[in-house]
N, C-alpha and C positions, 0 to 999 in steps of 0.2 A: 822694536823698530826705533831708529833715531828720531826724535823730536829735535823740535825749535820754533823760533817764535822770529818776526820779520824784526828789523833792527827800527828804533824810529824814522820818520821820515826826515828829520831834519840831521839828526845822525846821517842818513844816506844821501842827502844830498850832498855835505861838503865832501865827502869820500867819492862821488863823480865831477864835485866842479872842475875838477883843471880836463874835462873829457867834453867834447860836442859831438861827438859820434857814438853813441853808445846801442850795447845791445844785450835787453833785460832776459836772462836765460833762467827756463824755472826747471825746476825737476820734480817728474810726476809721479814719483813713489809715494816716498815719507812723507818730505813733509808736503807736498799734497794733501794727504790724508788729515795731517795737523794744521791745514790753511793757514799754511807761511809760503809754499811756494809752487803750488802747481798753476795751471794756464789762467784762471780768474785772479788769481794773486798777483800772476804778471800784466794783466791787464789793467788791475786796480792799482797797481804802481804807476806803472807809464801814464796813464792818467794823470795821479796824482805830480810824477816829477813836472809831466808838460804844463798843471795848472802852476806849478812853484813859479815855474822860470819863466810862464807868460805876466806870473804876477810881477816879477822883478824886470822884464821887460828883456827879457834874454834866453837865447835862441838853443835847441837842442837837439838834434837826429838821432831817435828813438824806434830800435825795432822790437820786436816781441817774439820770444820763444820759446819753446816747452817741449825739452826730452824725457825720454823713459827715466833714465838715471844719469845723473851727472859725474857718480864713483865709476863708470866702467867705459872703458873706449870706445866697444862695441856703437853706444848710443854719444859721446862726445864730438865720436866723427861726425855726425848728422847736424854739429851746429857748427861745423869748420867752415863753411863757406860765410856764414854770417858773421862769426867771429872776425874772421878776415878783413871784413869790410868796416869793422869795427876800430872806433881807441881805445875801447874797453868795454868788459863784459861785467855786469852786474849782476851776479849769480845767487839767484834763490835759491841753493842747493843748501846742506848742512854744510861742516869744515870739511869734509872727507872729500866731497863734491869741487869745493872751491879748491883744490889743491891737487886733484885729480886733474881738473878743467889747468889750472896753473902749470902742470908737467907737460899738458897735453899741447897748449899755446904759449911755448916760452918768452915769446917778444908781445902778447897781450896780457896788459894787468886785466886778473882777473878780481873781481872786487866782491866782496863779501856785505849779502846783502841780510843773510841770518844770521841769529847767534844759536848756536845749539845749545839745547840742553840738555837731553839727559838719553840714555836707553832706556824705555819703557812700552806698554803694553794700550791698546785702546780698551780703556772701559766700556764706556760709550762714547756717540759721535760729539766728537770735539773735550773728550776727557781722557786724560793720560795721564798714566801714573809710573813713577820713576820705579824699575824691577833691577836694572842689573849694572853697576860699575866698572863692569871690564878691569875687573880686579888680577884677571891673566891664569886663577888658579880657583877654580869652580867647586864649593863643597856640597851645592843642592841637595844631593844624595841625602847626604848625613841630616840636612835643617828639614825635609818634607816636600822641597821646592821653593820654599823660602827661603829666600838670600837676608841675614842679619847685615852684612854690610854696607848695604843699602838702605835694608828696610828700619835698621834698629838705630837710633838716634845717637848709639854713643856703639854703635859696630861691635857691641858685644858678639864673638864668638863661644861662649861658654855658658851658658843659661844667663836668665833675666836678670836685672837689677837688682831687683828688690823691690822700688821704687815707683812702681806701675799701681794701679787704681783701677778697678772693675775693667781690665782689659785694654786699657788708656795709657800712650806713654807719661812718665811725669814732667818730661822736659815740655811736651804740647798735649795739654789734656783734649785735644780735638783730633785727633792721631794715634790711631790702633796700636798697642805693642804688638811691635814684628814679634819678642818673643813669644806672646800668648799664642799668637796666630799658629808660632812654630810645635809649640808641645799638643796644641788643640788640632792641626792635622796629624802630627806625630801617633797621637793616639788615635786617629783615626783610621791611622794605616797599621797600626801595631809594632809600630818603632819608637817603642818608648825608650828601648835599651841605649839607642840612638844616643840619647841625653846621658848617658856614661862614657860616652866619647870625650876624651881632652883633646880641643882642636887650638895648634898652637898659635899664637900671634899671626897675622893676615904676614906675609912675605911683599911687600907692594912692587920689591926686585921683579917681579914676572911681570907687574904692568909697568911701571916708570922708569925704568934706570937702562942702559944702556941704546939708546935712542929709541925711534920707533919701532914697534913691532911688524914683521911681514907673516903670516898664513900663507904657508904652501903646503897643497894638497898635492899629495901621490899620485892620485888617478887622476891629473889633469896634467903630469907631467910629461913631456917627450921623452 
């Protein structure tokens, strides 16, 4: 899932001062999950902007909303009427959200109220840990299900350093080597051969370079 974390509040205020109509829109998937933007996160906002501006002695029209997903039309149309009545929308979403919402309301500045961080997995409630880069070219297979170019400090694709310590990386001795992790399920699955694989240089051509990337599935096409 996408993570992210809410932007500070005084960060977010001057990114709505030139707006007195605004409306705080949250999205209840991700980062929900990560309490940065589902419906209590938009309440605790609007709060906090209307305590800022009653402090300074200046006036704001604040409404409160929270759809399913802010990446998909499906749910974006459900805040088009509110949007409307808006100067601007404040969106809890990740960047995917904020930019969906942005194609979807061209004459409304949509305003970025998260910063994202990363693709990762819930550990436990309120803990996340960074799994996957959208590197555009996936070798799981080969590593056990462990991704090195996330997980490994210096993205080793081709066994360990050297330089690890009872299973610890050496760059953050507080921080598992991805590789260990990778030979220690490798051999648990019986893929040791695995590790005579030569996998070449990461290609970053399939995630960065030629603008954004689009996903189009077959089976949803006309």
């Amino acid at each position: 899932m996408i993570t992210g974390e809410q932007k500070p509040l005084q960060e977010i205020l001057g990114i709505i001062r030139p707006y007195k109509n605004l409306l705080i829109l949250g999205c209840g998937t991700c980062v929900k999950t990560c309490f940065a933007g589902g419906e209590d996160e938009v309440a605790v906002m609007a709060s906090a902007v209307r305590l800022a501006y009653k402090k300074d002695g200046r006036k704001i029209d604040i409404r409160e909303l929270t759809i399913e997903r802010q990446c998909e039309n499906e749910f974006i149309q459900e805040s088009a009427g509110e949007a409307a009545r808006s100067d601007a929308v404040l969106s809890l979403a990740c960047g995917a959200g904020v930019q969906a919402m942005a194609k979807r309301f061209k004459d409304i500045p949509i305003l970025p109220g998260v910063n994202t961080t990363f693709i990762g997995i819930q550990e436990t409630e309120g803990i996340f840990t960074e799994e996957c880069s959208g590197c555009g070219d996936c070798e799981l297979a080969v590593f056990g299900g462990i991704c090195p170019v996330t997980r490994c400090a210096k993205r080793l694709m081709n066994g360990p350093c050297g330089g690890s310590q009872d299973g610890k990386c050496e760059i953050d001795p507080g921080t598992d080597c991805a590789w260990a992790q990778i030979i220690d399920r490798l051999a648990r699955l019986g893929q040791m051969d695995n590790l005579k694989k030569i996998i070449p240089p990461k290609n970053w051509n399939t995630s960065l370079s030629g603008g954004p990337r689009k996903l189009v599935r077959e089976d949803h096409m006309i």
